[in-house]
mmCIF file of the N, C-alpha and C atoms, coordinates in Angstrom:
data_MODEL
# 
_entry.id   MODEL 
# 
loop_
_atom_site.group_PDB 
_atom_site.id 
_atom_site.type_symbol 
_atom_site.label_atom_id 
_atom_site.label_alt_id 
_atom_site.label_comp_id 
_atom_site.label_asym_id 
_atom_site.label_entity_id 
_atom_site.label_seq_id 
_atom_site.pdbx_PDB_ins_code 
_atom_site.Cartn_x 
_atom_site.Cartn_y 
_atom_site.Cartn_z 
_atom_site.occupancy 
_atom_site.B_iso_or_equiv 
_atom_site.pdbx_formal_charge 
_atom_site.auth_seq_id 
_atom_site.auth_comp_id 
_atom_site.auth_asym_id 
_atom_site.auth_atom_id 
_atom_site.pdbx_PDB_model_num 
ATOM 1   N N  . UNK A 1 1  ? -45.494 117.705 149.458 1.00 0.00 ? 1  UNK A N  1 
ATOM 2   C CA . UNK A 1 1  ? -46.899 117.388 149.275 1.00 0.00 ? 1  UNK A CA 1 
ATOM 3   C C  . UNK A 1 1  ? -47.298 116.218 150.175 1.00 0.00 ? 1  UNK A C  1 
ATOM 4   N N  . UNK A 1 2  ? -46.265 114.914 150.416 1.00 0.00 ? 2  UNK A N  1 
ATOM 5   C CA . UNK A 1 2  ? -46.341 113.970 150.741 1.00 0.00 ? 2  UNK A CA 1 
ATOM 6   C C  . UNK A 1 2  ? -46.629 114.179 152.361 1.00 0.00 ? 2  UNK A C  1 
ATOM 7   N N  . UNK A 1 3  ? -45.547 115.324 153.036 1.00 0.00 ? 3  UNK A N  1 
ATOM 8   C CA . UNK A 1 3  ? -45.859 115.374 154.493 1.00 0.00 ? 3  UNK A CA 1 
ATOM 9   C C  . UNK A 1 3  ? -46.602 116.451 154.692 1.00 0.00 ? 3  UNK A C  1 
ATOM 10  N N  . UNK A 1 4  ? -47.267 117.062 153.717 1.00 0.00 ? 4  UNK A N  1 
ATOM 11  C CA . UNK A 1 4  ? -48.374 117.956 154.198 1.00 0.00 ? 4  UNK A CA 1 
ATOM 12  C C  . UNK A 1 4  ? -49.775 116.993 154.120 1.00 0.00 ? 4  UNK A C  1 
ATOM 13  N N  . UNK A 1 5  ? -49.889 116.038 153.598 1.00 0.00 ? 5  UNK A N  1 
ATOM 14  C CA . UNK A 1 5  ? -51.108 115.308 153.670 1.00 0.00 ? 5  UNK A CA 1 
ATOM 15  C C  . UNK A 1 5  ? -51.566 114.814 154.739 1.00 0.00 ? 5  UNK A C  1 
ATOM 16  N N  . UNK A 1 6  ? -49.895 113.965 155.307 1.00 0.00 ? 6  UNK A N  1 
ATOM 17  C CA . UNK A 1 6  ? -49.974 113.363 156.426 1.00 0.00 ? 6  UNK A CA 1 
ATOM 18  C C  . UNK A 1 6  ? -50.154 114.578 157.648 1.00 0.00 ? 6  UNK A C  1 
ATOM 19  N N  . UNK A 1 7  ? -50.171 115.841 157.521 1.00 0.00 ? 7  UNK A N  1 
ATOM 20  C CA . UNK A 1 7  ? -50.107 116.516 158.736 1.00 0.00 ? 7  UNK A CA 1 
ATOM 21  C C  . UNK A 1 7  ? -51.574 117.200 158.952 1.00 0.00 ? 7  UNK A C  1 
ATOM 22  N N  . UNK A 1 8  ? -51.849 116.918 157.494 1.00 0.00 ? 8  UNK A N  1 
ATOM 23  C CA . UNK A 1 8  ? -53.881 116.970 157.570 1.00 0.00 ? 8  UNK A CA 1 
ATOM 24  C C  . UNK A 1 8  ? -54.649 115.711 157.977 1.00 0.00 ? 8  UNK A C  1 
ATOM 25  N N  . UNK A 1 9  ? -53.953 114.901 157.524 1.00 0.00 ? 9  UNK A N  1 
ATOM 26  C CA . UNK A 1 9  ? -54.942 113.054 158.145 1.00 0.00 ? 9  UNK A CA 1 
ATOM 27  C C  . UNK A 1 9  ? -54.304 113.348 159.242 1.00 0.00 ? 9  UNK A C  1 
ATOM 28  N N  . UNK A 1 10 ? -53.720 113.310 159.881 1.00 0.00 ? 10 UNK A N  1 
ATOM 29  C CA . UNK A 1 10 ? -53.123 113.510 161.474 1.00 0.00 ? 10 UNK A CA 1 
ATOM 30  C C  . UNK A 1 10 ? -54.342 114.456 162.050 1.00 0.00 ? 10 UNK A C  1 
ATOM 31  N N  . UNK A 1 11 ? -53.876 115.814 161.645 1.00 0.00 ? 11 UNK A N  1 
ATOM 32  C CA . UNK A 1 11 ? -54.607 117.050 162.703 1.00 0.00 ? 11 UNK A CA 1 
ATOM 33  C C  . UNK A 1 11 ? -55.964 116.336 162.275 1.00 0.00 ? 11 UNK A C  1 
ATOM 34  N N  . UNK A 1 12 ? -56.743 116.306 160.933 1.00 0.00 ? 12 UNK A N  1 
ATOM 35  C CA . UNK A 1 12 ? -57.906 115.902 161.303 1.00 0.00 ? 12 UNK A CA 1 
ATOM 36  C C  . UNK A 1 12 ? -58.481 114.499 162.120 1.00 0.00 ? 12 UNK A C  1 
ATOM 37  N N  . UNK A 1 13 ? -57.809 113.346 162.171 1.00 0.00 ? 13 UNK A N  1 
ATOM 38  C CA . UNK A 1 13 ? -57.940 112.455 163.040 1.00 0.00 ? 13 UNK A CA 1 
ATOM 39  C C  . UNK A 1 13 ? -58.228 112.740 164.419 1.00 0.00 ? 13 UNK A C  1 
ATOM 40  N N  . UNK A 1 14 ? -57.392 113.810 164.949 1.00 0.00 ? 14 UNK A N  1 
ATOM 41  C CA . UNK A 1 14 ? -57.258 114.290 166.380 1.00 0.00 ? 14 UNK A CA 1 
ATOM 42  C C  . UNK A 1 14 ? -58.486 115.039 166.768 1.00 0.00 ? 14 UNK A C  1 
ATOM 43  N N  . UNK A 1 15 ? -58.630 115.801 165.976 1.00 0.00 ? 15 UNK A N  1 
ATOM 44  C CA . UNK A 1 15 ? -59.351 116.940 166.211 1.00 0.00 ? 15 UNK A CA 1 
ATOM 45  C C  . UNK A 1 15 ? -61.130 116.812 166.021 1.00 0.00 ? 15 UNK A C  1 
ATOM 46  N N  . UNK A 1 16 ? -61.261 115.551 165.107 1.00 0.00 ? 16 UNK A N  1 
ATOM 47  C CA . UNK A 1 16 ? -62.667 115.543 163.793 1.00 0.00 ? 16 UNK A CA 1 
ATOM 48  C C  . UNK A 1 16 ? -63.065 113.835 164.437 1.00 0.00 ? 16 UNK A C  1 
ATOM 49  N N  . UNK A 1 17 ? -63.229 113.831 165.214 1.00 0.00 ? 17 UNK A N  1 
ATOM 50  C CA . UNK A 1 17 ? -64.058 112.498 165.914 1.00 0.00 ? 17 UNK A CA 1 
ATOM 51  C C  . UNK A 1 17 ? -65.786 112.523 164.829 1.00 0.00 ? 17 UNK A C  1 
ATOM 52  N N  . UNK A 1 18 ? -65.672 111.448 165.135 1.00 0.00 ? 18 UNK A N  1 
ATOM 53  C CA . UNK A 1 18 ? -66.836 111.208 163.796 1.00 0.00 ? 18 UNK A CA 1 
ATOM 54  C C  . UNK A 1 18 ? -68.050 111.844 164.878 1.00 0.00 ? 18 UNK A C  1 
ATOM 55  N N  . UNK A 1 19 ? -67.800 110.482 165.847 1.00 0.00 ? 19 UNK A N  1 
ATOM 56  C CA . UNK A 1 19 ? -68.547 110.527 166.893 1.00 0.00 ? 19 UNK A CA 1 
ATOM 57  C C  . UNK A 1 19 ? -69.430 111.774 167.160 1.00 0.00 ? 19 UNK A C  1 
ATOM 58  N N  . UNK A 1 20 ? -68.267 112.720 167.965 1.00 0.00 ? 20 UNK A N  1 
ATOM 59  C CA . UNK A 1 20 ? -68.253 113.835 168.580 1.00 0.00 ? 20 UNK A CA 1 
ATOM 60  C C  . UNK A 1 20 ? -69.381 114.991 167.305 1.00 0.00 ? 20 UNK A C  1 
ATOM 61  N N  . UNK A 1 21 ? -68.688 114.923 166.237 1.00 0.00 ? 21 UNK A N  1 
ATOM 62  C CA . UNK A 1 21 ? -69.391 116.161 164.853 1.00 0.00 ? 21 UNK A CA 1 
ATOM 63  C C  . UNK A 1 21 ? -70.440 115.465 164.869 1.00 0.00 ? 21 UNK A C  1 
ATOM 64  N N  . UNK A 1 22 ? -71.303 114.418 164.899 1.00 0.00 ? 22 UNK A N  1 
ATOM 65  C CA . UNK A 1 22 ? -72.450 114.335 164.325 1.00 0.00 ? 22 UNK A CA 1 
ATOM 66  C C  . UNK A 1 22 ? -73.315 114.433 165.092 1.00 0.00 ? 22 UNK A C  1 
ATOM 67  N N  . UNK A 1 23 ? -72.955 114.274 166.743 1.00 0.00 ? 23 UNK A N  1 
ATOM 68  C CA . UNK A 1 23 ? -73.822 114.625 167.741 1.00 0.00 ? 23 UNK A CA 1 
ATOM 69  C C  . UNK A 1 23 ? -74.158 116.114 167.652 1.00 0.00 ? 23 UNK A C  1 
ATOM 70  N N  . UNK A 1 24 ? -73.014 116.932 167.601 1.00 0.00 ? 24 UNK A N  1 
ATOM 71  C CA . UNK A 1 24 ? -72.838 118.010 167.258 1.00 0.00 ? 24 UNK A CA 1 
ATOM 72  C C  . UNK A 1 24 ? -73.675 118.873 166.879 1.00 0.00 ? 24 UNK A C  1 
ATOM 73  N N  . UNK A 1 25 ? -73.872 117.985 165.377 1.00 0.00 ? 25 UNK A N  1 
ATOM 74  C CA . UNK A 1 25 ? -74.672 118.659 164.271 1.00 0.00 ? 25 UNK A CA 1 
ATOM 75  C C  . UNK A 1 25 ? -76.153 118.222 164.732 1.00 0.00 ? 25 UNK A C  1 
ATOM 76  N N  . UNK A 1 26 ? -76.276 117.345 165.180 1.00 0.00 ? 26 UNK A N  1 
ATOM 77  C CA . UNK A 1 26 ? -77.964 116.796 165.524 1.00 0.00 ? 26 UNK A CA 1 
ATOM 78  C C  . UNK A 1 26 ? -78.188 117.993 166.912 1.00 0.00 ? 26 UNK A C  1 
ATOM 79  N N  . UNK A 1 27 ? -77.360 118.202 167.282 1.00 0.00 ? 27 UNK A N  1 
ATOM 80  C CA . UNK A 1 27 ? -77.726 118.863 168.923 1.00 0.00 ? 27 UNK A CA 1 
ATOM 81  C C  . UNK A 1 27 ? -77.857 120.656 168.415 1.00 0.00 ? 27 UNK A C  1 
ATOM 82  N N  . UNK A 1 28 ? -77.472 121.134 167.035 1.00 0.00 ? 28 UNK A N  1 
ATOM 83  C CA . UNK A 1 28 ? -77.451 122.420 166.808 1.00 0.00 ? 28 UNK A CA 1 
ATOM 84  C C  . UNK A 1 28 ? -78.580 122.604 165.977 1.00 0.00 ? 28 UNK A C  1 
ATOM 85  N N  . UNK A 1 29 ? -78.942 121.761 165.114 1.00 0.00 ? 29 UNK A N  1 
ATOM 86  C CA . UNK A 1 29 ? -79.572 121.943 164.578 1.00 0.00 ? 29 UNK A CA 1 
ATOM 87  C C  . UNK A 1 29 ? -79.374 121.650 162.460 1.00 0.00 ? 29 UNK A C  1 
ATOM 88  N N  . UNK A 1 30 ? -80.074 121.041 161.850 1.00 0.00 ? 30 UNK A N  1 
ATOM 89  C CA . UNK A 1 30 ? -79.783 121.024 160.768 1.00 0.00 ? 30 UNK A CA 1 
ATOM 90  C C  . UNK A 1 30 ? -79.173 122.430 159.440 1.00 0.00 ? 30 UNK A C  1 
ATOM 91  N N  . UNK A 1 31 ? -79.988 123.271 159.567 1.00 0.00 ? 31 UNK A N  1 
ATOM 92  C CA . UNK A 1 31 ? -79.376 124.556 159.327 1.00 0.00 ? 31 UNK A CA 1 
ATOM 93  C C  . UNK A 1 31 ? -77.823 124.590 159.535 1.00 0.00 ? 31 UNK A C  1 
ATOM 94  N N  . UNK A 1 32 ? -77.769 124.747 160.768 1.00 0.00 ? 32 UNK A N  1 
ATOM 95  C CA . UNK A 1 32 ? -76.112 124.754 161.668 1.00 0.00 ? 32 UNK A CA 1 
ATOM 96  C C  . UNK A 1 32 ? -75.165 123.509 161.092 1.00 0.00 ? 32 UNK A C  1 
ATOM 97  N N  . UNK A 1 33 ? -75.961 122.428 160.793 1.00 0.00 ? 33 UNK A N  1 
ATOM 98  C CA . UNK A 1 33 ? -75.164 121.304 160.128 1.00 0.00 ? 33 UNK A CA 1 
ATOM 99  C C  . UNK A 1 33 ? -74.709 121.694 158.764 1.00 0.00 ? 33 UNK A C  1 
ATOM 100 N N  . UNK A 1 34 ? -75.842 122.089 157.868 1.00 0.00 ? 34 UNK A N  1 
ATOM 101 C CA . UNK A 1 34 ? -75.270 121.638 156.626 1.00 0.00 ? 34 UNK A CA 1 
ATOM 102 C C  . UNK A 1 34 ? -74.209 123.169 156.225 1.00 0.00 ? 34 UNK A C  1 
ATOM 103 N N  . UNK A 1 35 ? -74.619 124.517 156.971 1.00 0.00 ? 35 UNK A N  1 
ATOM 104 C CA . UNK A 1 35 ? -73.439 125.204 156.983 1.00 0.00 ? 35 UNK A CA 1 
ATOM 105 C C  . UNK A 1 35 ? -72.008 125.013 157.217 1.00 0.00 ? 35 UNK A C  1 
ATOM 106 N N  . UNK A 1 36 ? -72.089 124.373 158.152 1.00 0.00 ? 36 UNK A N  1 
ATOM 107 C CA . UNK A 1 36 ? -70.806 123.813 159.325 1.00 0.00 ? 36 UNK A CA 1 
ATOM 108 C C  . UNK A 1 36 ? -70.274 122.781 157.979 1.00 0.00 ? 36 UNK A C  1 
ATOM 109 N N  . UNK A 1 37 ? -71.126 121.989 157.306 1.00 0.00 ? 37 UNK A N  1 
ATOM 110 C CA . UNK A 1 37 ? -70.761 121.081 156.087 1.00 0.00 ? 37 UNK A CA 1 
ATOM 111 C C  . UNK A 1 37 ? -69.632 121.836 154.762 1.00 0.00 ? 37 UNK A C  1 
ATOM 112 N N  . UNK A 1 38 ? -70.959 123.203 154.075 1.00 0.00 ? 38 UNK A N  1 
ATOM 113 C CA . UNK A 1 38 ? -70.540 123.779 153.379 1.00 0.00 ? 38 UNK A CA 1 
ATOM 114 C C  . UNK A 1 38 ? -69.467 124.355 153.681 1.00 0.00 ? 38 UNK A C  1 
ATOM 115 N N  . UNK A 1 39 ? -69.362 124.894 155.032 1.00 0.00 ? 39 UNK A N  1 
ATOM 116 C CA . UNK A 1 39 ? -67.676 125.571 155.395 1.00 0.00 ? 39 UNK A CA 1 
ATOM 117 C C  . UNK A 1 39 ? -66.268 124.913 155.190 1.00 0.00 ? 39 UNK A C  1 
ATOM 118 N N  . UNK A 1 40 ? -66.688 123.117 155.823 1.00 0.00 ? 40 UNK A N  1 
ATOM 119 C CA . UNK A 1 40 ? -65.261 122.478 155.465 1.00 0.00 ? 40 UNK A CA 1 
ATOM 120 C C  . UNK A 1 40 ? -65.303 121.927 154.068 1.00 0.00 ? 40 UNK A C  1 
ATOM 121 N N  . UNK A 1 41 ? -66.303 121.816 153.446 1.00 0.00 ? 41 UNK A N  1 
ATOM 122 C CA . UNK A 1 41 ? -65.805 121.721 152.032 1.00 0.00 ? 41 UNK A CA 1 
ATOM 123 C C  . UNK A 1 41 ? -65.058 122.602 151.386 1.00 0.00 ? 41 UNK A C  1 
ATOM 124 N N  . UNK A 1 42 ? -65.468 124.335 151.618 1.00 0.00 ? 42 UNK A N  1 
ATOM 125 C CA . UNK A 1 42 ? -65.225 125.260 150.625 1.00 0.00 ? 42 UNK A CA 1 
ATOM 126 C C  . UNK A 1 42 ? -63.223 125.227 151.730 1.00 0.00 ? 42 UNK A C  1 
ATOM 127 N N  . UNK A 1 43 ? -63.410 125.134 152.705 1.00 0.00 ? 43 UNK A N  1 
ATOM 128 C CA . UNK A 1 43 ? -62.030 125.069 152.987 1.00 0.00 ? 43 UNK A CA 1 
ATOM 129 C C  . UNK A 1 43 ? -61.077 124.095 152.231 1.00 0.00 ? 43 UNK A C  1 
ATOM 130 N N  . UNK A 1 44 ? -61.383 122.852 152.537 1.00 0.00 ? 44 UNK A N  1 
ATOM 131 C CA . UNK A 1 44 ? -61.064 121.433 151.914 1.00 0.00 ? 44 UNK A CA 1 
ATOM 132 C C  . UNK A 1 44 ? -60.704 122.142 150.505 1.00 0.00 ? 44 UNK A C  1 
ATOM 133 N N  . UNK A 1 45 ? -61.447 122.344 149.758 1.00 0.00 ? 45 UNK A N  1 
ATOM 134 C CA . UNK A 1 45 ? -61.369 122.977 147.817 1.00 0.00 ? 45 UNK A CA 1 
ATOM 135 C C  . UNK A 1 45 ? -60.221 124.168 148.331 1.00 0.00 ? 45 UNK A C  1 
ATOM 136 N N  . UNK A 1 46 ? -60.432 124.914 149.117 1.00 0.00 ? 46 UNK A N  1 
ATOM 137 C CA . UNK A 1 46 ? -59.160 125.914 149.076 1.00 0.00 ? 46 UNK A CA 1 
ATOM 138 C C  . UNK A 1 46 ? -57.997 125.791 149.091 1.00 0.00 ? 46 UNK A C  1 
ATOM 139 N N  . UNK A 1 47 ? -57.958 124.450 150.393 1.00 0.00 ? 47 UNK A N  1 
ATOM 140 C CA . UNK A 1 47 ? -56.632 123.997 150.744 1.00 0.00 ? 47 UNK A CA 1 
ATOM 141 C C  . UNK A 1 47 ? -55.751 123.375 149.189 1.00 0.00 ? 47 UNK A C  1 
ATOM 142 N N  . UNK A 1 48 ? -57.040 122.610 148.828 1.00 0.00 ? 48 UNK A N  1 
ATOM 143 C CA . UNK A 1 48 ? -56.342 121.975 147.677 1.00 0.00 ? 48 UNK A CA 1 
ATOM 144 C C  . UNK A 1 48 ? -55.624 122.882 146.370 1.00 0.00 ? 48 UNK A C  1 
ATOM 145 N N  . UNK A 1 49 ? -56.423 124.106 146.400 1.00 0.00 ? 49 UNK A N  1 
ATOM 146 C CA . UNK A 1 49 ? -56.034 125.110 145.079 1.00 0.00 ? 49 UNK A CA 1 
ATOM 147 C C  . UNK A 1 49 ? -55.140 125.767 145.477 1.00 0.00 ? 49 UNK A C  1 
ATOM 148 N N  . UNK A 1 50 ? -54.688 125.998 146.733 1.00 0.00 ? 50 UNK A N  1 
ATOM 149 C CA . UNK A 1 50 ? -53.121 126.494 147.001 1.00 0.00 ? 50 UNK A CA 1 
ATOM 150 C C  . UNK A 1 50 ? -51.820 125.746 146.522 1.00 0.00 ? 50 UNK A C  1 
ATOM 151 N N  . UNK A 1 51 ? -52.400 124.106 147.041 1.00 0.00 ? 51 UNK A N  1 
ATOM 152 C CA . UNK A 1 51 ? -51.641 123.218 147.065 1.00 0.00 ? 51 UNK A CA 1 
ATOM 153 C C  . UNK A 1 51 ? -51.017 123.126 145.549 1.00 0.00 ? 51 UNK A C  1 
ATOM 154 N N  . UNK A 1 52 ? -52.045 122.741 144.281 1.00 0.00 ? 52 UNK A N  1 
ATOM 155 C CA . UNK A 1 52 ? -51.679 122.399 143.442 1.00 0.00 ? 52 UNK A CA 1 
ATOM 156 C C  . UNK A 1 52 ? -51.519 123.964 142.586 1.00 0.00 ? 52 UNK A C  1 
ATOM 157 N N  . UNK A 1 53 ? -51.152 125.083 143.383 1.00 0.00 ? 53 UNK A N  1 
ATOM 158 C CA . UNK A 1 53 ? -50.678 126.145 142.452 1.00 0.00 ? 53 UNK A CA 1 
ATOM 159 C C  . UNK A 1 53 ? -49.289 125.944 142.519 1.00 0.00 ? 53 UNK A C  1 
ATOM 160 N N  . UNK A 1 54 ? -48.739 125.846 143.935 1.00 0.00 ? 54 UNK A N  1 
ATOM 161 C CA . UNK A 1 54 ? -47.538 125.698 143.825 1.00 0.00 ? 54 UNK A CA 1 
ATOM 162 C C  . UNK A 1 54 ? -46.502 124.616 143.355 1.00 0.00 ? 54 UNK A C  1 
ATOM 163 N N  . UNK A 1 55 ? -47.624 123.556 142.661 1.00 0.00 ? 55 UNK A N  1 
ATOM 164 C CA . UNK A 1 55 ? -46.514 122.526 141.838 1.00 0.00 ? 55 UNK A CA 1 
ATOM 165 C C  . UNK A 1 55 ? -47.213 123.097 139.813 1.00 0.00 ? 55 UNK A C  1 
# 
């Protein structure tokens, strides 16, 4: 559990610039934002309900 956390704060550090997503989202459009929002949440909640099935 311990080094799968760290291999999500890692990849997302690399990958998820604050910076970079919010220009992002201002340059696509709000629509496009708060989808793009709802998507990594409902991922985020998924990741987690795998996680804690298998303990």
């Amino acid at each position: 559990m311990r080094k799968l956390f760290w291999i999500l704060a890692i990849t997302s550090v690399t990958f998820l610039s604050s910076c970079e997503i919010i220009g992002g989202i201002f340059k696509a459009g709000a629509y496009t934002g708060i989808f793009v929002v709802v998507v990594i949440i409902a991922l985020i909640i998924w990741l987690l309900s795998k996680l804690m099935r298998k303990n």
